[in-house]
Structure formats: C-alpha cells, structure tokens
N, C-alpha and C positions, 0 to 999 in steps of 0.2 A: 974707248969711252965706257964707263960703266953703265949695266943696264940700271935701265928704270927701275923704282920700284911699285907697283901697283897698293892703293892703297884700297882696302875694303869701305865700302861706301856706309857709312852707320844707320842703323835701323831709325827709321824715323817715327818717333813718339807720337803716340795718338792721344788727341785730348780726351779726357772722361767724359767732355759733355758734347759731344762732338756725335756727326752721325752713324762714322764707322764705328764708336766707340757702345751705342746704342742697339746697333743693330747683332755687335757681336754679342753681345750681353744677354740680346733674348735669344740668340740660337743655345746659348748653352742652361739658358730658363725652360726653353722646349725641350732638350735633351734632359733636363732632368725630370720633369713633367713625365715625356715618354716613360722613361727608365721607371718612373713610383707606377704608372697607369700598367706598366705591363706587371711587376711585381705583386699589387693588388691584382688583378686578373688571373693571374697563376696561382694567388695565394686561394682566392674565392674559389677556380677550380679545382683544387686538390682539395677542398672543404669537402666539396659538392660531390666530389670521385668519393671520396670517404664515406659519405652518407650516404650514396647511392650502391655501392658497394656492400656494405651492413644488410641493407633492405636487399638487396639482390638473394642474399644469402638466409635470410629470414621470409622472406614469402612462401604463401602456399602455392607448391610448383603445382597442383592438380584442377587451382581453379582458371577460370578463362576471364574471368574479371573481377573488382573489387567492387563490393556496395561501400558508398561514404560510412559507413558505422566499421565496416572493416579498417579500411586507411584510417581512417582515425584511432582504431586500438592497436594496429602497425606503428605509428607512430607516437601515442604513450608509451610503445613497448622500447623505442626507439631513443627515448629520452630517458628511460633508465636502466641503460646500456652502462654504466659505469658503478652501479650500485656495488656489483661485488668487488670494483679494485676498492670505491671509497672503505668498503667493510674491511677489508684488506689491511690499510693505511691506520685505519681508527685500532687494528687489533696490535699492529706492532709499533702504534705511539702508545697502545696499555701493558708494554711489555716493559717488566724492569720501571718502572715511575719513569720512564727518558724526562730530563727538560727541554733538552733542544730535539725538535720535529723532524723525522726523516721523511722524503719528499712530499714536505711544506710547498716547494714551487709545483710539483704534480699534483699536490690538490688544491691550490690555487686556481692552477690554468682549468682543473676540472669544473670548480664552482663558475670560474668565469662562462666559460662556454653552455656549462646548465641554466644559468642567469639569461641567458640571452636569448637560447633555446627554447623554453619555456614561457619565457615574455613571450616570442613571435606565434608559440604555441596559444597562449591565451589570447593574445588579440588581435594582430594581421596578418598571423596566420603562417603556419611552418610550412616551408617548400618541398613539396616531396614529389614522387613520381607519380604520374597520374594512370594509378592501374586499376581505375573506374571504366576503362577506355582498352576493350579488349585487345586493340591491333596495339596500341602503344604497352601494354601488357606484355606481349609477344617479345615485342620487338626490345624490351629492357629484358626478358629472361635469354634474348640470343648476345645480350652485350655481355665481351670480357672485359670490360675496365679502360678500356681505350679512352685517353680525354677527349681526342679528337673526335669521338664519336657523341659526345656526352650533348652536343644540341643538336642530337637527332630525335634525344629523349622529351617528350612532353612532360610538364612540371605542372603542376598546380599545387596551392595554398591550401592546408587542413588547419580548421580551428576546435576548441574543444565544445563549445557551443555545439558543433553541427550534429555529434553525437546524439544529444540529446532534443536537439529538434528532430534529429529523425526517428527518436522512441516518441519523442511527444506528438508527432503527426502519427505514430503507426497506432497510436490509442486514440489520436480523432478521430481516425478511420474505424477503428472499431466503434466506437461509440454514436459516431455517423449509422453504422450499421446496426445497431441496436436505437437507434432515434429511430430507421425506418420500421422495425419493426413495429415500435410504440408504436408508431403513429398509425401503420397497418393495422394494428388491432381494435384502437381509437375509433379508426375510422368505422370498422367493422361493426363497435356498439354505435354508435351515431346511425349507424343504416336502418340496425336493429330498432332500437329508440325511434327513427324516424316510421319505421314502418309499422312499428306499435302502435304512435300517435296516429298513422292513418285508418288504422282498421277500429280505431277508437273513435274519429271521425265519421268513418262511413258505418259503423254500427248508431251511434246520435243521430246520422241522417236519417237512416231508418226509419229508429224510433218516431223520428221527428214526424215522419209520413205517415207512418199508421195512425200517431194521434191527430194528425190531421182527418184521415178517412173517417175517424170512427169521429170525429167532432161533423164532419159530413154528411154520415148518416144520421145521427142522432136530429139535425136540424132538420133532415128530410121527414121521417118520421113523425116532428112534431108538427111539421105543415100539415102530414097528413091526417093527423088529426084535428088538426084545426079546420081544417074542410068538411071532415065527418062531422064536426059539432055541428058546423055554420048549417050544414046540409038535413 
C-alpha cells in the first residue's frame, strides 16, 4: 500500500481587526518605544560624560569648594570651549577665496549645540556639577569617567543672572555697613544736639530762679519800708 502523505496544516490568517492582531501590534509599538527611550538615555549620558569630563579637567584641584560666582565663570569658560576650532574653520574658509565651505556640517553642529547652551545658560539654567558642596566636590575630582558612576554625581542649574546678584548683594552688604555707620554717627550729633539743648534748658531755669529771688527781695524791702513810713 503506499504510504500516506502528510499534509502541512496552513498558517491561519489573523484578521487586522481582530484582537490577536491588536495586541501584536503594540508589543512591537513597545519595542520600539523601549529601543528610542534607551537611545535618547545614552545619547543624553555621553552628553553629560562629555561635560563633566571638560569641567573635571579645568577645575581648581587646590580648592575644597566652589562659591556660586566661581561655577558661574567655570561655566562661561565652558561655553567657549570651541572658540578656537570656530577660529580655526573661519581661517581656512579665508584661505584661497574657497566657494564651497570645508567642514560646513562641523560648524553647523558647533552653532547648534552653542544655541542651546547658551539659551539654558541664560534662562533655566545650565546643568553642571554642584562643587558649591565640598564632599560632592571630592567625590567628582575621585571620578574617572565611568557613566555608571555619573548619578553618584550631584548636579545643579547655574544661570548668568546669579553672578551678578551675588556682586550686587556683596555691595548691599557694604553699603549696609556704611548705612551703619551713617547712622552711628547721626546718632552721635543727636546726643550731642540733645544735650546741648538741655544744659541750655537747665541754664534758663536758672536764670529763671534768680529773677524770681531778686523780684523777692525787692518786694520784701519795699514792705519794709512801707512800715517805716506808716510807723
């Protein structure tokens, strides 16, 4: 007898609108989700290694903390880090008249990132390491670059604002202390002045008494001659 032949059983079609058809749909919406979420997180970290890295290498290794007027001029100094490639780029696009730009995409991506920089610098503020804070200080001058280590690090926001409120409180404070003096000294003629007027007081009082005495005797003496008349 010949054998049988077995037949492969066909794949069975799923509808589009169906619920297996729905359900496969978003595991591979999740799966790409994950895949951009982890891409932006790596990308942001090797930002962040990069920056932190720079500053690691430009710090004063001698101090034990940063006053806010320091990180803030760390971080101007930080934003024009590129100045000498751009000087660079501008010297050999004036070389020869060129017409077409040699790397046009390198200062592109340069201006992009200064654009961005700069904005967060001016108004909510650029993320840097917070070495106001001696131990977190410490502890970013014992890091080699490890990303994995990188939120062991304390961050905080510098704006360009903060600079100059901390010169314009450090002249209230002077000026506070020269208000006290004024006023010490103020006070000192007011004392003066006060005790003027009282010795100018108690000398009137005086006066005032003795023309009383002598207005006194005069009336007594004329009694008493009025009695010698009478008498």
């Amino acid at each position: 007898m010949p054998k049988s032949t077995k037949h492969a059983k066909a794949k069975k079609v799923v509808h589009p609108n169906s619920r297996k058809a729905h359900k496969a749909g978003a595991k591979v919406v999740h799966k790409e989700k994950v895949k951009k979420v982890h891409y932006e997180t790596t990308l942001k970290q090797s930002v962040l290694q990069e920056k932190l890295l720079w500053m690691k290498d430009h710090i004063d290794e001698a101090k034990t903390s940063y006053s806010k007027k320091d990180l803030c001029e760390l971080a101007e100094k930080y934003l024009k880090r590129f100045d000498e490639e751009l000087e660079q780029i501008n010297i050999i696009h004036g070389v020869g008249l060129r017409r077409s730009k040699q790397h046009a995409a390198r200062e592109s991506a340069i201006h992009l990132t200064l654009k961005k920089e700069v904005g967060e610098y001016e108004t909510c503020g650029l993320e840097v390491p917070d070495l106001c804070d001696g131990r977190n200080l410490k502890l970013f001058k014992a890091w080699e670059g490890e990303i994995r280590y990188l939120q062991n690090i304390k961050l905080r926001r510098v704006k360009r604002n903060m600079n100059h409120q901390d010169t314009q409180a450090d002249g209230d404070k002077d000026g506070e202390w020269q208000d006290e003096d004024g006023d010490d000294e103020i006070i000192v003629e007011l004392e003066e002045e006060d005790s003027d007027l009282q010795d100018e007081e108690d000398k009137e009082e005086l006066d005032g008494r003795q023309d009383e005495g002598e207005h006194d005797d005069t009336g007594e003496e004329d009694e008493d001659v009025t009695k010698i008349e009478n008498t």
